[in-house]
C-alpha positions as a printed NumPy array, in Angstrom:
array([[  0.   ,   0.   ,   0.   ],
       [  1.058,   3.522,  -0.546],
       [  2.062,   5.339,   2.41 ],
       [  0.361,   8.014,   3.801],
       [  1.128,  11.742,   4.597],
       [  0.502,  10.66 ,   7.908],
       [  2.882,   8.166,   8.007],
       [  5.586,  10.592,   6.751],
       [  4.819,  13.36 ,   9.035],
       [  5.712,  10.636,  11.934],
       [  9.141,   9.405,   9.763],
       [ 10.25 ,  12.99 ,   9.409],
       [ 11.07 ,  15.414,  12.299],
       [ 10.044,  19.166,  11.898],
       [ 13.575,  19.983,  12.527],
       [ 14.46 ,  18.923,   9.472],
       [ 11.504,  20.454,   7.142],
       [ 11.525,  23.66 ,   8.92 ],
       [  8.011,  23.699,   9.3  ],
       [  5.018,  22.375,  10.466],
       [  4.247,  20.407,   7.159],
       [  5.818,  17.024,   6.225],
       [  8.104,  18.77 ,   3.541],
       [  8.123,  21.851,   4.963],
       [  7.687,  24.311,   1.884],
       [  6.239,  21.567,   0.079],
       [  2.938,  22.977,   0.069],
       [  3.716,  26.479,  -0.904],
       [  5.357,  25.336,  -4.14 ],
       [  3.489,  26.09 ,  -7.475],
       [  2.915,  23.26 ,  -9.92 ],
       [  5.265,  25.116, -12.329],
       [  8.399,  24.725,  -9.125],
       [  7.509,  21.42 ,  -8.794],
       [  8.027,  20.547, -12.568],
       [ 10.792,  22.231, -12.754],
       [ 12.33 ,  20.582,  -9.326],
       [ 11.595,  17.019, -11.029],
       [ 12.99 ,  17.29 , -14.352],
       [ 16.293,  18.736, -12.879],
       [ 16.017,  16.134, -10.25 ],
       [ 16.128,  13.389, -12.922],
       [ 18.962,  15.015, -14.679],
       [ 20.817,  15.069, -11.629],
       [ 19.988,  11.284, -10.677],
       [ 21.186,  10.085, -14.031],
       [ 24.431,  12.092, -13.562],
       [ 25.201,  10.83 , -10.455],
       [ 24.679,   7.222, -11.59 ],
       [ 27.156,   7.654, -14.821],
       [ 29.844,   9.498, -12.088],
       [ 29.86 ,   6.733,  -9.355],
       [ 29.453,   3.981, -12.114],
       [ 26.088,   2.987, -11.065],
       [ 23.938,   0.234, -13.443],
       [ 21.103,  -0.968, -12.151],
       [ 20.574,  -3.474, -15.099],
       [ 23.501,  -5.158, -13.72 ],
       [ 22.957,  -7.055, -10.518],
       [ 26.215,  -7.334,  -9.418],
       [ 26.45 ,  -3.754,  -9.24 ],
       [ 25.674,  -2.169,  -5.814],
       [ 22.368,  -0.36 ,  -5.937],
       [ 21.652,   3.558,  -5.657],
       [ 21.628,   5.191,  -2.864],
       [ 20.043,   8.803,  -1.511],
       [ 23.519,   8.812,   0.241],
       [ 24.506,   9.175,  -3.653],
       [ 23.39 ,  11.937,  -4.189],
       [ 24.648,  13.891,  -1.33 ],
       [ 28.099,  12.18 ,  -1.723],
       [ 27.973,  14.155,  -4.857],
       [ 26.708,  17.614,  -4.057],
       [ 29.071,  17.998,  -1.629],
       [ 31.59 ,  17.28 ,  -4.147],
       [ 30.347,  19.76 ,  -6.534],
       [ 30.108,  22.744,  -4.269],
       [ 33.105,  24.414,  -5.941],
       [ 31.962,  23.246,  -9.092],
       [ 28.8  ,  25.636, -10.139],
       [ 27.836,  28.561,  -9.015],
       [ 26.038,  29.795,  -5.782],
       [ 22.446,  29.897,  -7.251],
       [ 22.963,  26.692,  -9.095],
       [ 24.052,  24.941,  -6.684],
       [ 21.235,  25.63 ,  -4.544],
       [ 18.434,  25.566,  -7.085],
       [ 19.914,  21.336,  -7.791],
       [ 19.913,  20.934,  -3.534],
       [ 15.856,  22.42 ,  -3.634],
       [ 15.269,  19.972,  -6.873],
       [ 16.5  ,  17.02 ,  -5.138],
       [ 15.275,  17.461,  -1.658],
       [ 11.927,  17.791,  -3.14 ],
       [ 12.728,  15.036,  -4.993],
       [ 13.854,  13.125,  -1.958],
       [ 10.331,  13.767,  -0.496],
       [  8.393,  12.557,  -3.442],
       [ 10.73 ,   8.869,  -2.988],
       [ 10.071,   8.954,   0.759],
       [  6.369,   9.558,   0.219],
       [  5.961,   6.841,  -1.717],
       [  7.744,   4.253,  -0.319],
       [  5.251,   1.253,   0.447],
       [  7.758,  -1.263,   2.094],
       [  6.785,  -2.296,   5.734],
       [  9.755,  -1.118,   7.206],
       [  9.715,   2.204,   5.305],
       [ 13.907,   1.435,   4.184],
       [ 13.782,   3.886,   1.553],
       [ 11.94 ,   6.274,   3.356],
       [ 13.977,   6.43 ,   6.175],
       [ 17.035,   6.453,   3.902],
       [ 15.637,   9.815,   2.049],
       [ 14.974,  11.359,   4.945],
       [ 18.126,  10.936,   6.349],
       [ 19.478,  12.069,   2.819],
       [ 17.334,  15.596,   3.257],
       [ 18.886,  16.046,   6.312],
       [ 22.215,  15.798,   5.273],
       [ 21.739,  17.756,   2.193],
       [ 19.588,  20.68 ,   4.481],
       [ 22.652,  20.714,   6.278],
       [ 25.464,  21.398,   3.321],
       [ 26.313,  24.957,   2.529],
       [ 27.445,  25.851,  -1.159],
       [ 31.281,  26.743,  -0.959],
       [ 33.889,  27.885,  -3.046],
       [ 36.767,  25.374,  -4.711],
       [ 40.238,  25.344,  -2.728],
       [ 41.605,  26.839,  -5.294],
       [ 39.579,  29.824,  -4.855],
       [ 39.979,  30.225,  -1.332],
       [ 41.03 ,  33.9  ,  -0.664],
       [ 39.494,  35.399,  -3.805],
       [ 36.938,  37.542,  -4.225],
       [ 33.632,  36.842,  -5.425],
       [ 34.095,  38.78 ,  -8.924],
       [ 37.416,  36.874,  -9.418],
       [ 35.882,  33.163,  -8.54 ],
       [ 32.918,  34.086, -11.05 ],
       [ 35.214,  34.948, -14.102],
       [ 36.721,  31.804, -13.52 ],
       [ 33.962,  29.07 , -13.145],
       [ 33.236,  27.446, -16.765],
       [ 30.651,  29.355, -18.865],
       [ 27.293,  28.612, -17.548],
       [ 24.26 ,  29.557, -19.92 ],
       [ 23.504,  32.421, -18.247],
       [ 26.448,  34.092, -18.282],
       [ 26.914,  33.858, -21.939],
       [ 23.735,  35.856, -22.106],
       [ 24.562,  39.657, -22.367],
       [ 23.263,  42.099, -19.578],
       [ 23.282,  45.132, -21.349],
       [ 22.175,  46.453, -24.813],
       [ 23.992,  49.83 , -25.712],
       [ 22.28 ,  51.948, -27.358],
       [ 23.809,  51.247, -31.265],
       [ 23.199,  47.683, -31.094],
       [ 19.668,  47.854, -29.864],
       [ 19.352,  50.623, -32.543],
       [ 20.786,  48.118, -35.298],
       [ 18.36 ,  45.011, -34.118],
       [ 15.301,  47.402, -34.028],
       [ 15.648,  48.343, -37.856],
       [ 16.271,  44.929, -38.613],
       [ 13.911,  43.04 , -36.754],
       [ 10.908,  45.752, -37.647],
       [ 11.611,  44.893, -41.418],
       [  8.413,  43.339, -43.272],
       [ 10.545,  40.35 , -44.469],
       [ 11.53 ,  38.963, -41.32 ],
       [  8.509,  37.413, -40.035],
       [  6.51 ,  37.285, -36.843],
       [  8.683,  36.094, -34.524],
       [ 10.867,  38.91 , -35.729],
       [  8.479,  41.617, -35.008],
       [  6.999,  39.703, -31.953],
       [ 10.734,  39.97 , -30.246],
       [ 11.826,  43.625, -30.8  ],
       [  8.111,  44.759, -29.244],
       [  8.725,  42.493, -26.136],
       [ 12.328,  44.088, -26.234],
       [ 11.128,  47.484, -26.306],
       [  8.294,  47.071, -23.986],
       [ 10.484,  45.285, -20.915],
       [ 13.192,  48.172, -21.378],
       [ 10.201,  50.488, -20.059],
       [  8.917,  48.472, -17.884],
       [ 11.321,  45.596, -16.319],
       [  8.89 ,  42.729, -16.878],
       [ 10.254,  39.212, -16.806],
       [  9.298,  37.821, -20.513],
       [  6.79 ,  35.186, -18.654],
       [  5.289,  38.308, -16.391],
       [  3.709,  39.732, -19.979],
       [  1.154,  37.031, -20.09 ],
       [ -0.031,  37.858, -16.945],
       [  0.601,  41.828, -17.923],
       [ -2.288,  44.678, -18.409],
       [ -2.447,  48.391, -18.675],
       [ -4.8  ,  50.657, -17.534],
       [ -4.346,  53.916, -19.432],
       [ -6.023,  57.048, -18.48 ],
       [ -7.263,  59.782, -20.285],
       [ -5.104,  61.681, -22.518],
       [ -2.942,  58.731, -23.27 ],
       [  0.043,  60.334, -21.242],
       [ -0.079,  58.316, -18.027],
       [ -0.819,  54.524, -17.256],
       [ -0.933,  51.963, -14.613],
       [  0.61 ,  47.936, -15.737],
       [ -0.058,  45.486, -13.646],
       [  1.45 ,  42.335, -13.246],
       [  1.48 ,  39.142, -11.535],
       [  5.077,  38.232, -10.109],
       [  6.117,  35.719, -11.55 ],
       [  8.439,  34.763,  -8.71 ],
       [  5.936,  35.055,  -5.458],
       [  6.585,  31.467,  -3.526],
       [  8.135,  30.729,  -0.594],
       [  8.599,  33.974,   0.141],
       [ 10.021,  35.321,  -2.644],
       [  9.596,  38.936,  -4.478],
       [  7.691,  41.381,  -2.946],
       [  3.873,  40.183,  -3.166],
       [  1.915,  38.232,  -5.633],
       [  0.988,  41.283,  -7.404],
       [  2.689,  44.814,  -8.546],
       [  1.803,  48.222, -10.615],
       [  3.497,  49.876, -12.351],
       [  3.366,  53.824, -12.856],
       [  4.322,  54.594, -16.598],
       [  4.63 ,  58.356, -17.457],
       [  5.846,  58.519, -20.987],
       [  3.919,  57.946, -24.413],
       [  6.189,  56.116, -25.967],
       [  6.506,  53.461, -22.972],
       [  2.517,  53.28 , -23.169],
       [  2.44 ,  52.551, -26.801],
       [  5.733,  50.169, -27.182],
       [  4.072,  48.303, -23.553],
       [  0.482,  48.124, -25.466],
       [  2.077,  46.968, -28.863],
       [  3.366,  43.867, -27.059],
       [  0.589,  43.107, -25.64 ],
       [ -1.156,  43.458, -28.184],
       [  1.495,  40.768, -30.441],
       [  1.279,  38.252, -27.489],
       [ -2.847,  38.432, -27.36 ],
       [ -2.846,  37.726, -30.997],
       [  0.177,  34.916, -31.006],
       [ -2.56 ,  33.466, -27.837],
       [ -5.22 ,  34.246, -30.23 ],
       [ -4.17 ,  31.333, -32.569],
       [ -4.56 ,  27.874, -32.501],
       [ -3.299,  25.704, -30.   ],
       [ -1.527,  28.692, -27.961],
       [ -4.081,  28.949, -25.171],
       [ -4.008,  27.397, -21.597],
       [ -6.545,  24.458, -21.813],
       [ -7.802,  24.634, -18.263],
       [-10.062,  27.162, -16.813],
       [ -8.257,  30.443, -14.839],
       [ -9.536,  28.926, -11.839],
       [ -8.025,  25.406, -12.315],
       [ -4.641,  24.61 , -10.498],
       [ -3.004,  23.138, -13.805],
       [ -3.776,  27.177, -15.51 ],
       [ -1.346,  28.817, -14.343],
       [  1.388,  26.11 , -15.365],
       [ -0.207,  25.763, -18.881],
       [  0.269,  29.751, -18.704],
       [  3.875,  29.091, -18.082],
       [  4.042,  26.653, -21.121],
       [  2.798,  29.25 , -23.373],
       [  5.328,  31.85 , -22.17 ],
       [  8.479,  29.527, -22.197],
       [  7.247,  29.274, -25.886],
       [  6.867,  32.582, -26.605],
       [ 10.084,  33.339, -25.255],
       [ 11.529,  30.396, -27.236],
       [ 10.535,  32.093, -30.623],
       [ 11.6  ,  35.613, -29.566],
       [ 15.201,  34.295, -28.226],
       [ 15.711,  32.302, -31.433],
       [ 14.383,  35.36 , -33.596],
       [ 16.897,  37.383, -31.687],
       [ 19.582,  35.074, -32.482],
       [ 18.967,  34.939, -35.988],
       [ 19.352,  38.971, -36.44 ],
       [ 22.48 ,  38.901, -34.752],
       [ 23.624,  36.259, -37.018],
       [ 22.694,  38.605, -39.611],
       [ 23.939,  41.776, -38.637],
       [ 26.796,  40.815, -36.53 ],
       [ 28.201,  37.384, -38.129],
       [ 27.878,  35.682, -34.963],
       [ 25.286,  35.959, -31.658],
       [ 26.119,  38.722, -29.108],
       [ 24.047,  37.275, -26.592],
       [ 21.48 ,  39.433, -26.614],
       [ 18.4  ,  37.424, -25.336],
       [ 14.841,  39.028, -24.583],
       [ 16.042,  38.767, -20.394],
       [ 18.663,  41.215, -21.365],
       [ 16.157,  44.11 , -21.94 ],
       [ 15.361,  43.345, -18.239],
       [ 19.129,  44.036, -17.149],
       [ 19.04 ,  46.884, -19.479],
       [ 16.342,  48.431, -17.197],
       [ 17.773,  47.461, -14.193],
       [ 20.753,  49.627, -15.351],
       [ 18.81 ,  52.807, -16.474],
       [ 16.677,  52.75 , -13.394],
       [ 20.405,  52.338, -11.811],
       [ 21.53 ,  55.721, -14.071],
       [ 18.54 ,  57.482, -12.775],
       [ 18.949,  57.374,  -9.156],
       [ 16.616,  55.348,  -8.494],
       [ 16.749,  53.498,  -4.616],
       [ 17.854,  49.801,  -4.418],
       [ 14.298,  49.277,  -2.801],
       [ 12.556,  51.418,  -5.515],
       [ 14.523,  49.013,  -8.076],
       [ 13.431,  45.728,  -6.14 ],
       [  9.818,  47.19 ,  -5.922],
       [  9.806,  47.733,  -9.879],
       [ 11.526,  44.452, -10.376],
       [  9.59 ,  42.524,  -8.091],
       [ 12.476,  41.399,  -6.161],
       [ 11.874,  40.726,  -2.595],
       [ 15.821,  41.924,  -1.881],
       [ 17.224,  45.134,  -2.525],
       [ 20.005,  43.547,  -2.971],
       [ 19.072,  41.467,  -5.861],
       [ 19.401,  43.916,  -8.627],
       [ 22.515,  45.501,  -7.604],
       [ 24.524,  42.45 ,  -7.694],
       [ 22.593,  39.963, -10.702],
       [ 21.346,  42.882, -12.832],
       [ 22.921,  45.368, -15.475],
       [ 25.116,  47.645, -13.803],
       [ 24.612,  51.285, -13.397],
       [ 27.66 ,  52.407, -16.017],
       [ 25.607,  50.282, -18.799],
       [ 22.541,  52.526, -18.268],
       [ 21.357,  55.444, -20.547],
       [ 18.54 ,  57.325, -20.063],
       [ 20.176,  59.733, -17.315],
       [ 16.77 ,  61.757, -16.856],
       [ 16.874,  64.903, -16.036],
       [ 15.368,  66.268, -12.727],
       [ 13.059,  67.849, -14.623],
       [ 11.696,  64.81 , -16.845],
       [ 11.575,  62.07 , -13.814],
       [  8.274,  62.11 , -13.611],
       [  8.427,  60.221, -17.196],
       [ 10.546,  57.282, -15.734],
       [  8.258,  54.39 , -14.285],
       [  7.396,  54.043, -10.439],
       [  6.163,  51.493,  -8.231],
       [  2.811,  52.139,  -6.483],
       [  1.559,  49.346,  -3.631],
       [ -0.578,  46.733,  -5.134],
       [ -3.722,  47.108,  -3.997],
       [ -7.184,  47.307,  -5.664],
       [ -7.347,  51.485,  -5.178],
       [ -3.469,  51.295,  -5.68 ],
       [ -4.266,  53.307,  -9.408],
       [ -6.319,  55.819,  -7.22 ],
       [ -4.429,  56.578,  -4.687],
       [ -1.449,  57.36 ,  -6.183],
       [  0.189,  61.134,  -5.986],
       [ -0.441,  61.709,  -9.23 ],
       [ -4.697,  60.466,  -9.421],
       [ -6.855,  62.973,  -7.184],
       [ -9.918,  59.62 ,  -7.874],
       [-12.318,  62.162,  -9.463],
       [-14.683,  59.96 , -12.152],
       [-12.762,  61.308, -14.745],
       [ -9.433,  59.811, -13.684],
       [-11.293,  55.98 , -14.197],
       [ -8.541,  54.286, -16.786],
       [ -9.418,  52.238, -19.904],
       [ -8.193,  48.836, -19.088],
       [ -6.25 ,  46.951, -21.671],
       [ -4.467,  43.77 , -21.514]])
């Protein structure tokens, strides 16, 4: 028989979870997290097996272990970066829990085994190679091998952004094409994650000169970011009409077939088929991207649709802006985050004037009467926006 939650929550001490459920976080992970923890997981499993020389097929071989796997994080600490290295220990805990939970042995071996495993694993801390010992944190980072991420640029200078625009907007290039350089020009007003535009709306108010986009954070678990939910204050006409061009290309990309969420809004499995949709999106943009710097450049820069994010992370930098005004437009629940993942201040260039800050975009609290309340709405009738999303 399967065993129980019940049975677990006796097997596994709260000590260990660090809270009052069975897996402690467990239940405040979204279905998306929980996909993403397993299919790393797995990954991770199967390299562990090739390292150690593990083959199950074979019985003479000795069998897998969870002691396996934290035999070989703790080898790897030096070997990937900080926020790697942690995301594989959450992926593998979790997946830890799901073996545990359904061990159906009598005497609960494997369980027992796992749990012992999360413990173990709880209890490692990510450090740095011998080698680096003594260096600082810049140095160690130059010299880790090239992860993915860090071959993706963090900054678009001005000329190069110029040179993909005219390509990209070209007839001849094709949706994808056209669908990229919007979302580009749309998150460099606005800081949106790529996935955060398909939960993304504007309300713009009368005039056309000011508007309110609201967005659900995309990163809002286990006490991340700052709230399920932020707005957005955009003062400039050209940020309104680049933000409501993109949405406007991602409602009709949604629009065709086979490129809408199959379950209700309501449903639990939405909001993961949401996330589907908006890896794919971002897919077709990244690879549309790539193809125009082929073009122009010979080769890719690593300019990726995330890199319009950095790039507003740095003007908001060049602008003054607060580290908690930047974490409150980013939707970082740090104010730390931006300052030492995001573009850097020297890469920023829109340098407002006193006088023009008012255009650059501010963070209001999210609330239902956040758009009315804010400095710049007195909540006469006539300041009710025209929603758009």
């Amino acid at each position: 028989m399967k065993v129980s939650k019940n049975s677990i929550e006796d097997l596994i001490p709260p000590q260990l979870t660090g809270g009052d459920h069975p897996h402690g976080k467990h239940n405040s992970r979204s279905l998306q997290t929980q996909t993403d923890y397993l299919a790393k997981a797995k990954s991770i499993v199967s390299r562990v097996k090739s390292h150690y020389g593990i083959d199950e097929s074979d019985p003479d071989m000795p069998e897998f272990q969870p002691s396996d796997i934290v035999a070989w994080m703790d080898e790897k600490r030096g070997s990937y970066r900080r926020d790697t290295w942690r995301f594989y220990r959450a992926a593998l805990i979790y997946q830890l829990e799901m073996w545990a939970e359904a061990d159906t042995s009598p005497a609960r071996t494997l369980a027992l085994r796992c749990i012992e495993a999360i413990a173990n694993l709880r209890a490692l801390r990510w450090a740095s190679a011998p080698a680096n010992q003594g260096k600082t944190a810049a140095q160690r980072s130059r010299e880790l091998p090239n992860r993915t991420s860090s071959s993706k640029r963090k900054s678009v200078p001005h000329l190069l952004f110029a040179e993909l625009t005219t390509d990209m907007h070209r007839p001849d290039r094709g949706n994808w094409a056209r669908r990229a350089i919007l979302l580009a020009s749309a998150t460099v007003y606005a800081g949106l994650r790529p996935s955060e535009w398909f939960s993304a709306s504007i309300d713009v108010h009368p005039g056309g000169a000011k508007a309110v986009v609201k967005v659900r954070n995309a990163k809002s678990t286990n006490g991340r970011g700052n709230g399920e939910h932020r707005e957005i204050l955009i003062d400039s006409a050209d940020a309104i009409e680049a933000i409501e061009a993109n949405l406007d290309a991602i409602g009709s990309w949604m629009a065709e077939p086979g490129h809408s969420p199959g379950s209700a809004a309501e449903h639990p499995a939405y909001q993961a088929e949401m996330s589907a949709l908006a890896r794919a999106y971002d897919r077709g943009c990244s690879q549309a991207m790539r193809d125009a710097q082929v073009r122009l450049w010979g080769k890719s820069r690593g300019i990726t649709p995330y890199s319009f994010r950095h790039q507003f992370s740095a003007n908001a930098k060049a602008d003054g802006r607060t580290k908690r005004e930047i974490a409150d437009l980013m939707g970082h629940g740090s104010s730390e985050t931006a300052g030492i993942h995001y573009g850097r201040k020297r890469h920023g260039y829109s340098n407002l004037a006193p006088e023009d800050a008012q255009r650059a975009p501010r963070m209001v609290a999210s609330s239902p009467t956040a758009a009315q309340t804010s400095p710049d709405n007195d909540g006469s009738p006539q300041d009710a926006p025209n929603s758009r999303s």
